[in-house]
N, C-alpha and C positions, 0 to 999 in steps of 0.2 A: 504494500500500500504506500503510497505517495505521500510524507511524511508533511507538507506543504500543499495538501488537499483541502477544499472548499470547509472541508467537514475536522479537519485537523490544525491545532494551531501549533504541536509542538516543534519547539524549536525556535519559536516566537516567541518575541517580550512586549508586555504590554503596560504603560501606564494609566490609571484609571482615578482622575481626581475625585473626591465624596469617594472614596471605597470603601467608608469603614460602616456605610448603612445606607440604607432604600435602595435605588436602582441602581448606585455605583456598586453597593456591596454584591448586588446581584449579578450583574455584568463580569463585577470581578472572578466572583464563584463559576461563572459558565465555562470565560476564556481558559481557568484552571483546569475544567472537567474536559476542557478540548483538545489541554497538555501545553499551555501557555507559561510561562514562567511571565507573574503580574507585580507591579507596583502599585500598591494603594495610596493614596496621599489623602490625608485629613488633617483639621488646623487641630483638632485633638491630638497630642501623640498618646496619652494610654490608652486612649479606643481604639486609636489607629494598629497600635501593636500588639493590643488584646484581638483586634481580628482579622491582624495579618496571623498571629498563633493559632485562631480556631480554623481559618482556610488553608493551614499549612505550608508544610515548607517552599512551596511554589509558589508563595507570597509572602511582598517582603513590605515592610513597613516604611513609608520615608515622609512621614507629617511635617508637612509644614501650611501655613493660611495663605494662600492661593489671593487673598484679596489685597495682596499686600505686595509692591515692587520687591523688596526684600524676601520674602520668602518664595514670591516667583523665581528669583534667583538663584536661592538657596535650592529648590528643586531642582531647577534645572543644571545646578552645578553636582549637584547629587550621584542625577540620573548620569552626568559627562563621566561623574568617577567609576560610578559601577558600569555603565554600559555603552558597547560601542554603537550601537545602533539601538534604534524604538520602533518596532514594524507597527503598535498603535496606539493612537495616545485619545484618549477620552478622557473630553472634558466636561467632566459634571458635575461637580461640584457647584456650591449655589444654596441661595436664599430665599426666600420667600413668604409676601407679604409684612416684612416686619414694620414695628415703629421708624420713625428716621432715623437714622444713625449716619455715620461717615465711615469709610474705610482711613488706613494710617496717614495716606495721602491726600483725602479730604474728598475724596467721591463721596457721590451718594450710596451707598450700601451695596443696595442689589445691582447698581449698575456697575461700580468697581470690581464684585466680588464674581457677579455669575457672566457677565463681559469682559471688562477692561484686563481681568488676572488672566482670564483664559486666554485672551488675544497676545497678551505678552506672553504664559508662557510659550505657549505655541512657537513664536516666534525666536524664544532664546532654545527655543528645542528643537528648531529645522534640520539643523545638520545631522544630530544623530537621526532624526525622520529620514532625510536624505540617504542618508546612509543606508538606510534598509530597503530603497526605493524596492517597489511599491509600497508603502509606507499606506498606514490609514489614520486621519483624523477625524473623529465621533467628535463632534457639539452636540449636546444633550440639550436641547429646546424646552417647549411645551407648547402647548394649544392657545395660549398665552399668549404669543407672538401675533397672532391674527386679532387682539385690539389693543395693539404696539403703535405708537406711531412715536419717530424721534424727533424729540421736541428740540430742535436746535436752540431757540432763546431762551430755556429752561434743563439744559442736557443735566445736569446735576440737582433737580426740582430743588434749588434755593431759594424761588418766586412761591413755591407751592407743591406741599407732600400729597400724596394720594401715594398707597402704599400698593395698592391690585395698578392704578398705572404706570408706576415706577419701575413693576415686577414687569409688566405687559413691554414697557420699552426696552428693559434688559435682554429679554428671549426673543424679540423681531433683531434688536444688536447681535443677536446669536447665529441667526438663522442667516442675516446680511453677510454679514461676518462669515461662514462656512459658505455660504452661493460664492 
């Protein structure tokens, strides 16, 4: 059998931001059972490495908060030490509906955390992608995205919170973003 078959991923490395619960942890668990060797990343690390231990040794822990320049970094400098290449990097990590809040840089929340981190690290992660050409990149959206609209004179709602349009403009940023 063809070890790089549709239905096979070993031999593959995958990184998977939110790994350590909902549909990253799920995704994470699949690619394993397909024989993937996966990276989780969450802004938790004892959750993150309490369920890279329960998904086993074919996952490895490397938390850091994704909404942050800094820890975009820090992943992405991570993933260069352990690995030569990233054949798929899902990003799903992400918020939803909160109060206002800011990320460290002074975004608004959900659009810094479940956009602005994912587009960076993407971006400080191309070359190991490259490297594995055909590489795959997962943005994790939602249904969300269809009453998105980007508020250019408000991209940071500083004029004004609504927390479901806030989330609505982060996942149409997602979707834009991956097309």
């Amino acid at each position: 059998m063809d070890t790089h078959s549709l239905f096979s991923l070993t031999g593959r490395t995958a990184l998977v931001t939110g790994g350590s619960r909902g549909i990253g942890k799920m995704i994470a668990t699949g690619f394993i059972a397909q024989g993937a060797k996966v990276y989780i990343s969450s802004r938790k690390a004892d959750v993150c490495e309490a369920v890279a231990a329960e998904l086993g040794p074919n996952c490895i822990a490397v938390p850091e908060d994704i909404s942050t320049v800094e820890g975009c970094k820090a992943l992405a400098a991570t993933m260069a030490d352990k690995e030569d290449a990233i054949d798929i990097l899902v990003n799903n990590a992400g918020v939803m509906a909160c109060p206002p809040g800011r990320t460290a840089q002074g975004f608004e929340l959900q659009f810094g955390t479940n956009h602005l981190g994912h587009f960076l690290l993407t971006h400080l992660l191309l070359d190991l992608l490259k490297a594995s050409a055909p590489s795959r990149v997962v943005t994790v959206s939602s249904m969300g995205h269809t009453g998105g609209k980007i508020n250019f004179d408000d991209l940071m709602s500083e004029k004004s919170y609504n927390n479901i349009t806030a989330y609505c403009q982060s996942k149409l940023a997602n979707v834009l973003f991956t097309r």
